[in-house]
C-alpha positions, -999 to 999 in steps of 0.1 A, spaced: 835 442 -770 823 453 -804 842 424 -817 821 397 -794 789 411 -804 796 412 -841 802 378 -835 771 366 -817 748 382 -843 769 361 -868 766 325 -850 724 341 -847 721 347 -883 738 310 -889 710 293 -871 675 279 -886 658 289 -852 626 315 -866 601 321 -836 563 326 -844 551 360 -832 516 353 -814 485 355 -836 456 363 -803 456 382 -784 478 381 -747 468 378 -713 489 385 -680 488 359 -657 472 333 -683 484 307 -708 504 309 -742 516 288 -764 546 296 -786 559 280 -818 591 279 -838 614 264 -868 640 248 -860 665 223 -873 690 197 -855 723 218 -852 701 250 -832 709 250 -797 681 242 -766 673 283 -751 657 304 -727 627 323 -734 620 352 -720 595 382 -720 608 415 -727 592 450 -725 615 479 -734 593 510 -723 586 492 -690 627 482 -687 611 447 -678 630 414 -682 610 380 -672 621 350 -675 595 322 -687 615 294 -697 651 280 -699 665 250 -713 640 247 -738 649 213 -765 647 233 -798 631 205 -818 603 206 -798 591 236 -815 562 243 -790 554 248 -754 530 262 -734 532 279 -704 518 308 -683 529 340 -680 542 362 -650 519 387 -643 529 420 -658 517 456 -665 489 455 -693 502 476 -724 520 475 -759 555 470 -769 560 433 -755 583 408 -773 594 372 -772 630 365 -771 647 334 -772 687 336 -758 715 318 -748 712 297 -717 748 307 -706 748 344 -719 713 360 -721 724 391 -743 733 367 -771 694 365 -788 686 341 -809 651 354 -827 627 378 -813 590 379 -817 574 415 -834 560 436 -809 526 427 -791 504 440 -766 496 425 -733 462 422 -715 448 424 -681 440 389 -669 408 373 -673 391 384 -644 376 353 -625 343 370 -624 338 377 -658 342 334 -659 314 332 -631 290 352 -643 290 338 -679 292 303 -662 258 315 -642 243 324 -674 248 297 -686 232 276 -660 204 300 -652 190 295 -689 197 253 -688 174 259 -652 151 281 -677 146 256 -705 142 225 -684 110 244 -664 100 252 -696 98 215 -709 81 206 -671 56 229 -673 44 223 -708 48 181 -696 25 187 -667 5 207 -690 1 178 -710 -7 155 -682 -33 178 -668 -53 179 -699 -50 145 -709 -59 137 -673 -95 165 -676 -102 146 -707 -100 111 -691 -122 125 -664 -148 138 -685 -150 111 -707 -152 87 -674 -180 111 -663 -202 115 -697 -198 74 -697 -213 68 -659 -241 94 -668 -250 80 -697 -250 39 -682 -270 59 -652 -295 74 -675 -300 43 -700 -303 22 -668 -331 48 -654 -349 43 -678 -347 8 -686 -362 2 -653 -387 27 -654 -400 7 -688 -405 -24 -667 -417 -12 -635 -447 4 -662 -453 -25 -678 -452 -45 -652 -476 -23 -630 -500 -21 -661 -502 -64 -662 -513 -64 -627 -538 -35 -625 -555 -55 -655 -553 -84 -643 -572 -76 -612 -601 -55 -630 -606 -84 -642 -608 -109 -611 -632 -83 -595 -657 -80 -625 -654 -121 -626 -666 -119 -591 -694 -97 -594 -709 -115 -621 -709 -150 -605 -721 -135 -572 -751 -120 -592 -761 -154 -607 -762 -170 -576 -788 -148 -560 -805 -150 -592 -811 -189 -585 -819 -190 -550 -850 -163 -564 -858 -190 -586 -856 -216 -565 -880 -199 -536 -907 -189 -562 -906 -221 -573 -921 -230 -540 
């Protein structure tokens, strides 16, 4: 037995295989990817997810091409806490390991409601800014609107006024052509009326 095992780590150490430990940080239940060297004589593997203290053993991937030298998958979901490690082992014999990852810690999943309440956030300060920018637009049309108004109004008043008194000019100076012009007529009048009685005196003394 100690014989086959002293063997396995041999035909290991032979092989270019050299898996990445992760570099962020871990959730259950979520999405990793993991990356590797490799050269054309290492054999395709299985991956799988180890955790010592817990005595856990999942497996996450199997016939895995080792020139691919990435995949990503999701994990199982499994206890939140330290001492995790990726292995990558025989397909046929899953005590023979290939490389190991350094130990890692694994996370609680992302909760979904941590998602929808930064995604409500998010949309309650979009809904924010755009009734900003309405508000200061109807603003804008307000006063641009008070200051057609007023400048409509201050317009008519002034036409009304310059056309008061325009008219009021030429309703005096016409008023003032015929009062004088009568005065006149009537004086006429009484002077040729006087004349004539004047005549007729003349005319009867005469007699």
């Amino acid at each position: 037995m100690r014989s086959i095992s002293v063997l396995l780590s041999l035909v290991a150490s032979a092989l270019a295989l050299q898996i990445n430990s992760p570099t962020e940080q871990v959730y259950s239940s979520s999405e990793i990817t993991i990356t590797w060297e490799a050269d054309a004589k290492d054999p395709s593997f299985s991956i799988y997810l180890i955790n010592e203290s817990f005595n856990r053993q999942y497996g996450i991937a199997n016939n895995q091409n080792a020139l691919v030298k990435s995949v990503t998958l999701t994990l199982p979901r499994v206890l939140a806490g330290d001492g995790y490690s990726i292995q990558f082992v025989n397909i046929g014999n899953v005590n023979q390991v290939y490389t190991e990852t350094t130990q890692f810690s694994v996370a609680d999943p992302i909760s979904s409601s941590s998602a929808s309440e930064s995604s409500t956030a998010s949309s309650d300060s979009a809904s924010s800014s755009d009734s900003a920018s309405s508000s200061d637009s109807s603003t804008s049309g307000s006063a641009s609107a008070s200051t057609t108004t007023s400048g409509s109004s201050t317009s008519s008043a002034s036409r009304s006024s310059t056309a008061t008194s325009t008219s009021a000019t030429t309703s005096a100076t016409s008023g003032g052509g015929a009062f004088n012009g009568n005065s006149d007529g009537a004086a006429t009048l009484a002077i040729s009326g006087l004349s004539g009685v004047a005549a007729a005196f003349l005319a009867f003394m005469a007699l």
